[in-house]
C-alpha positions as protocol buffer text, in pm:
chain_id: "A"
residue {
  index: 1
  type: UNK
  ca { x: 1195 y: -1200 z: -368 }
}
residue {
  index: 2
  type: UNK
  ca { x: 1517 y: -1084 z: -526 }
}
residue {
  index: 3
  type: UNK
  ca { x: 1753 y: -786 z: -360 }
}
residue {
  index: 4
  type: UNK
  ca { x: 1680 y: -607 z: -652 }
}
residue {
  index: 5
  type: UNK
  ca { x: 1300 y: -491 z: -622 }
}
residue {
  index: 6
  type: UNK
  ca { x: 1166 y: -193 z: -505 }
}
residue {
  index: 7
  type: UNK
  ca { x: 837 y: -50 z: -385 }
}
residue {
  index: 8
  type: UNK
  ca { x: 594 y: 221 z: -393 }
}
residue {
  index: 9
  type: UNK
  ca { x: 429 y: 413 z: -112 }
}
residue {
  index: 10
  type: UNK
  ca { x: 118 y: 641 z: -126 }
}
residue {
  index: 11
  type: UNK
  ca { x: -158 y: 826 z: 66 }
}
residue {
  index: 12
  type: UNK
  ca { x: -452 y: 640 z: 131 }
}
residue {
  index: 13
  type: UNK
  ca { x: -680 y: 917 z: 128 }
}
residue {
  index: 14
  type: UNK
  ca { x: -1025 y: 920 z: 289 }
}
residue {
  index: 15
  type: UNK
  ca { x: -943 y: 570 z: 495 }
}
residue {
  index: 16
  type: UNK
  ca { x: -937 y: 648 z: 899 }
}
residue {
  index: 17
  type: UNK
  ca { x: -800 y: 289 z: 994 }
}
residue {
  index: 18
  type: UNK
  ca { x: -697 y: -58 z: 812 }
}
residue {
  index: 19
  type: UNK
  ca { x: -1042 y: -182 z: 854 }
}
residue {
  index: 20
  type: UNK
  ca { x: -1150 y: 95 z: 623 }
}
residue {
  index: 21
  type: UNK
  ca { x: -951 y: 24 z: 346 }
}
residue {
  index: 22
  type: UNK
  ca { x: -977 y: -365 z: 409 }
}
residue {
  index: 23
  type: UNK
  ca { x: -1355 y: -277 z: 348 }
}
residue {
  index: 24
  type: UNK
  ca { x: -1295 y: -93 z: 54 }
}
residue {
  index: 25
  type: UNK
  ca { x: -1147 y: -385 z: -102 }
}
residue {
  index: 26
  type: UNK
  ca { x: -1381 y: -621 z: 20 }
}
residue {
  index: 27
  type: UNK
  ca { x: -1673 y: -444 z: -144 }
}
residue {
  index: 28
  type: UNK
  ca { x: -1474 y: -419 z: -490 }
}
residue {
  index: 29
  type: UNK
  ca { x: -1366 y: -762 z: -467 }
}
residue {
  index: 30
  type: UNK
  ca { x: -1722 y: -924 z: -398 }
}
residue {
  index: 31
  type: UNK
  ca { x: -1843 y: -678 z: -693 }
}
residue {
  index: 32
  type: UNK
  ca { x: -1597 y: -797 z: -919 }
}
residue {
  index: 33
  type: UNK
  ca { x: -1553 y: -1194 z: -844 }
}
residue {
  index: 34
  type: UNK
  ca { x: -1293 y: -1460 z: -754 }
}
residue {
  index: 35
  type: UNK
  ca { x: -1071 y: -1285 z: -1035 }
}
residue {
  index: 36
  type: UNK
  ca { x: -1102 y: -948 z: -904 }
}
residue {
  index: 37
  type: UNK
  ca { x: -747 y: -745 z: -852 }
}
residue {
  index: 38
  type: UNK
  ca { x: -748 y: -437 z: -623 }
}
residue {
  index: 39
  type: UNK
  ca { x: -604 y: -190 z: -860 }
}
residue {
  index: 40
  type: UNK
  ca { x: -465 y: 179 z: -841 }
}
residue {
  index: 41
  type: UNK
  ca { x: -467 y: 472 z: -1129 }
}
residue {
  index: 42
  type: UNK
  ca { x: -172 y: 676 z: -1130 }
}
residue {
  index: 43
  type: UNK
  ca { x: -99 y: 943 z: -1426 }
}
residue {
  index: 44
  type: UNK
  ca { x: 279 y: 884 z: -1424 }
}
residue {
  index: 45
  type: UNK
  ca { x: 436 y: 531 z: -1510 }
}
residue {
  index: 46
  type: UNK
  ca { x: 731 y: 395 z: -1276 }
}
residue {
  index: 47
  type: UNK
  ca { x: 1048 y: 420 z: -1428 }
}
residue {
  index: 48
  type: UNK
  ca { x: 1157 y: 165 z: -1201 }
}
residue {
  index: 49
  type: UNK
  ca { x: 905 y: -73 z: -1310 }
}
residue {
  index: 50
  type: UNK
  ca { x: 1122 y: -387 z: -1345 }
}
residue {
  index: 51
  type: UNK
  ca { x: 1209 y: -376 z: -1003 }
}
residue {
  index: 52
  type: UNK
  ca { x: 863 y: -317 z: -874 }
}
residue {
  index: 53
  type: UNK
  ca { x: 770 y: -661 z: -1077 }
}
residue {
  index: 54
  type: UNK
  ca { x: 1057 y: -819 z: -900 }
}
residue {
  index: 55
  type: UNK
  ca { x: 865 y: -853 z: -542 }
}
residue {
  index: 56
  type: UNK
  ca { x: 721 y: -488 z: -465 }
}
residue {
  index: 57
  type: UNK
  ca { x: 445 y: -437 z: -302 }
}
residue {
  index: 58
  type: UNK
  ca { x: 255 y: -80 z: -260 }
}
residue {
  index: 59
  type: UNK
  ca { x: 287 y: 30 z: 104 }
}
residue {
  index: 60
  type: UNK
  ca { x: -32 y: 231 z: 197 }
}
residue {
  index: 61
  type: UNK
  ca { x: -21 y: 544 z: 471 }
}
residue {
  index: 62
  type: UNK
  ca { x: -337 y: 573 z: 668 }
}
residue {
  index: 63
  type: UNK
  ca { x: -370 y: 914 z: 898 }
}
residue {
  index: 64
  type: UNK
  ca { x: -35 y: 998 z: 914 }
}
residue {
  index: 65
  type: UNK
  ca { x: 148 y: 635 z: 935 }
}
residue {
  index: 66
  type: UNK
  ca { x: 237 y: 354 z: 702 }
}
residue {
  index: 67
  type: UNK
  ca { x: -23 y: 34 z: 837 }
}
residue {
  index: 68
  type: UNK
  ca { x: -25 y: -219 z: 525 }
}
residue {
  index: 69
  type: UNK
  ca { x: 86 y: -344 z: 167 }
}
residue {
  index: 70
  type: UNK
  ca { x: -39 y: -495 z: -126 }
}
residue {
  index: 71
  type: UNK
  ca { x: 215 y: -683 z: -321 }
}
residue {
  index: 72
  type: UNK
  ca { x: 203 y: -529 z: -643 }
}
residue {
  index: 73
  type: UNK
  ca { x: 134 y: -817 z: -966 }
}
residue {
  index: 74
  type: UNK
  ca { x: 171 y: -598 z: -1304 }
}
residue {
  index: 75
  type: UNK
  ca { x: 157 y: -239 z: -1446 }
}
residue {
  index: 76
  type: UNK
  ca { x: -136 y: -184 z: -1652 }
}
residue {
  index: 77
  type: UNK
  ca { x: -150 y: 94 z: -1923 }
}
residue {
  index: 78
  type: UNK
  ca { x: -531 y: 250 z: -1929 }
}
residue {
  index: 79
  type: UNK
  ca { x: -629 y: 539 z: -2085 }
}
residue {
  index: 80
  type: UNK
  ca { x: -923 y: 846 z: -1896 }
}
residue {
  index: 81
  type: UNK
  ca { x: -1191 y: 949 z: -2094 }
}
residue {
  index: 82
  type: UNK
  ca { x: -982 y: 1316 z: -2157 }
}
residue {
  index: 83
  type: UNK
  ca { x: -762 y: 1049 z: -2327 }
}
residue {
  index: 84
  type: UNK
  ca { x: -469 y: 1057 z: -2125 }
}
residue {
  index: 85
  type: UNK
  ca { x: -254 y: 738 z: -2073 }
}
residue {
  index: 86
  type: UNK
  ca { x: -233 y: 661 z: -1713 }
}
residue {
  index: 87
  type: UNK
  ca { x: -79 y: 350 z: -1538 }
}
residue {
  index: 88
  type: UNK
  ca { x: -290 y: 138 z: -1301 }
}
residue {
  index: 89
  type: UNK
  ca { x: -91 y: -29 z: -1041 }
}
residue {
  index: 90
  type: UNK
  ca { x: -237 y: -364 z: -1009 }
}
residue {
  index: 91
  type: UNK
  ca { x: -200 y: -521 z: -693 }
}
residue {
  index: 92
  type: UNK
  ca { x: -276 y: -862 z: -520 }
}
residue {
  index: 93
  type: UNK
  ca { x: -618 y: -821 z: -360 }
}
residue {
  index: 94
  type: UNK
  ca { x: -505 y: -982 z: -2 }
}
residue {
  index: 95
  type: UNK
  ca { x: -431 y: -643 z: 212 }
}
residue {
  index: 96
  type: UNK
  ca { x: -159 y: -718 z: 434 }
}
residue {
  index: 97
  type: UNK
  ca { x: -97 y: -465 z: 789 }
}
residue {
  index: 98
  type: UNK
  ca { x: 246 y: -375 z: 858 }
}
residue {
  index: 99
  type: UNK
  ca { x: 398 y: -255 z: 1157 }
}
residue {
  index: 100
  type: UNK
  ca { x: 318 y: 119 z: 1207 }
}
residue {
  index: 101
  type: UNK
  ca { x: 559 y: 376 z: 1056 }
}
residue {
  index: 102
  type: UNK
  ca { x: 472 y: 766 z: 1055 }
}
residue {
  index: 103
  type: UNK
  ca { x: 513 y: 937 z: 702 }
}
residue {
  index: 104
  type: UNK
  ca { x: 447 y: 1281 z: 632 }
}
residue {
  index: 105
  type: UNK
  ca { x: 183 y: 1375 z: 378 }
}
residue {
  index: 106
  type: UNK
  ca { x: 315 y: 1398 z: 19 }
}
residue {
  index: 107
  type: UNK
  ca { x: 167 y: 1398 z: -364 }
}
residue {
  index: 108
  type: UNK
  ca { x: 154 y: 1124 z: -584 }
}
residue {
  index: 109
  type: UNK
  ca { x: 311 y: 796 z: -496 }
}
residue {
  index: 110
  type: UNK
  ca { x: 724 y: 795 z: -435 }
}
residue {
  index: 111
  type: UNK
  ca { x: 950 y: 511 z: -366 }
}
residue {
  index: 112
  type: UNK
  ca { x: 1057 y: 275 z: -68 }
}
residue {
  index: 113
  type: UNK
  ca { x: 1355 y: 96 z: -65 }
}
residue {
  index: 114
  type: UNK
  ca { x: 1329 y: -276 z: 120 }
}
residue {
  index: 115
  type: UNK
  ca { x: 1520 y: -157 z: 421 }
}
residue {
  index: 116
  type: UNK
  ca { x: 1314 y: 134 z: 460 }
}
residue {
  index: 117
  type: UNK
  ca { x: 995 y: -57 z: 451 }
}
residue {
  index: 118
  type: UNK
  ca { x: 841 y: -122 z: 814 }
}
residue {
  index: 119
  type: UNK
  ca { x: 809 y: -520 z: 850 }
}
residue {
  index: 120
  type: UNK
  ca { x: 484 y: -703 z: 792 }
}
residue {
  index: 121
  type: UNK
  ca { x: 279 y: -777 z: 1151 }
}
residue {
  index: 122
  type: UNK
  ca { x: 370 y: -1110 z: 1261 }
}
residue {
  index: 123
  type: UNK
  ca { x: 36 y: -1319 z: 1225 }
}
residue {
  index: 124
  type: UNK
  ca { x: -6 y: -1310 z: 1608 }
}
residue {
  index: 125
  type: UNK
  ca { x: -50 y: -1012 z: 1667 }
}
residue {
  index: 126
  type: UNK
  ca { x: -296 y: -895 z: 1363 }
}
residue {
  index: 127
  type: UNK
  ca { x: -622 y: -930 z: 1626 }
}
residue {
  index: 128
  type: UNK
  ca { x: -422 y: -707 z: 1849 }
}
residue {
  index: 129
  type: UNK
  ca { x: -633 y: -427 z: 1986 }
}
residue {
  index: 130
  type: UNK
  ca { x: -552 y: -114 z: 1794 }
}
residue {
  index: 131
  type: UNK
  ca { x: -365 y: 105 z: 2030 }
}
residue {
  index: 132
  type: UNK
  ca { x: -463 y: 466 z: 2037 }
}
residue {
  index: 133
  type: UNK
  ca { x: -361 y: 657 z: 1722 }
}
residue {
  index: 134
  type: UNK
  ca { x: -79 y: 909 z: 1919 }
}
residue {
  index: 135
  type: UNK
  ca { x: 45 y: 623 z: 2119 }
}
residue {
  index: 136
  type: UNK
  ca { x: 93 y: 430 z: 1788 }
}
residue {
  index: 137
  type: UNK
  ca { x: 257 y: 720 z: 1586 }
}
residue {
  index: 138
  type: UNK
  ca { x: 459 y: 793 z: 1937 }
}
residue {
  index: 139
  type: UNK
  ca { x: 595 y: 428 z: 1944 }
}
residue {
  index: 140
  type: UNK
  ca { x: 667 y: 428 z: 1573 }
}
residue {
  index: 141
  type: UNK
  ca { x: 846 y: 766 z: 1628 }
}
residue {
  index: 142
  type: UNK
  ca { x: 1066 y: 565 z: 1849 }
}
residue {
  index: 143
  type: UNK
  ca { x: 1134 y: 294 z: 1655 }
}
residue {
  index: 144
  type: UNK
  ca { x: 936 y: 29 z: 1885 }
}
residue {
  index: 145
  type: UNK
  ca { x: 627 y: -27 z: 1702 }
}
């Protein structure tokens, strides 16, 4: 992954945890096959897509706090039935939880620099027990989780 990339955060609306949206993609992927990609519809295209191809990933927030990333493969042009181009953001189907980092809510998706991104869970401790939501966010407010 070059210094160069860049990456892409966004809501994850109507997911209460990481197992939700795990599940989510689970379903899709058994539905679609061995092939499937977990994929993302947008209406505006990422000026910055270059460096998103370069080693992004799309960081998702779940109730109030950034908890995993999918590393983003290509940029898809795709078109609604109103007939309006729209970009899906294709990602790599393997969801990945991240350490937890409180985000406001926002519109859209918007950008996250590398060094702004919270660091991927070491593999240890992704069976953790889940701590309690406002100890979680309290932690992350703190910069220790």
């Amino acid at each position: 992954m070059s210094k160069t990339h860049i990456n892409l955060i966004k809501l994850c609306v109507g997911a209460e945890s990481f197992e939700d949206l795990l599940g989510w993609i689970q379903q899709r992927q058994d539905a679609g096959g061995a092939d499937y990609l977990s994929s993302h519809v947008t209406r505006m295209w990422p000026k910055q897509e270059a460096a998103l191809l370069d080693g992004g990933s799309l960081y998702w927030v779940i109730k109030g706090a950034i908890q995993a990333r999918q590393k983003i493969v290509r940029l898809d042009e795709v078109t609604g039935v109103d007939g309006i181009r729209r970009c899906a953001i294709v990602m790599a189907p393997k969801l990945i939880r991240t350490t937890s980092a409180t985000r406001r809510p926002f519109q859209g998706w918007r950008y996250l620099k590398p060094e702004d991104a919270p660091a991927d869970l070491p593999e240890s401790r992704v069976s953790d027990d889940a701590l309690p939501k406002e100890l979680a966010l309290a932690l992350a407010d703190i910069g220790l989780r």
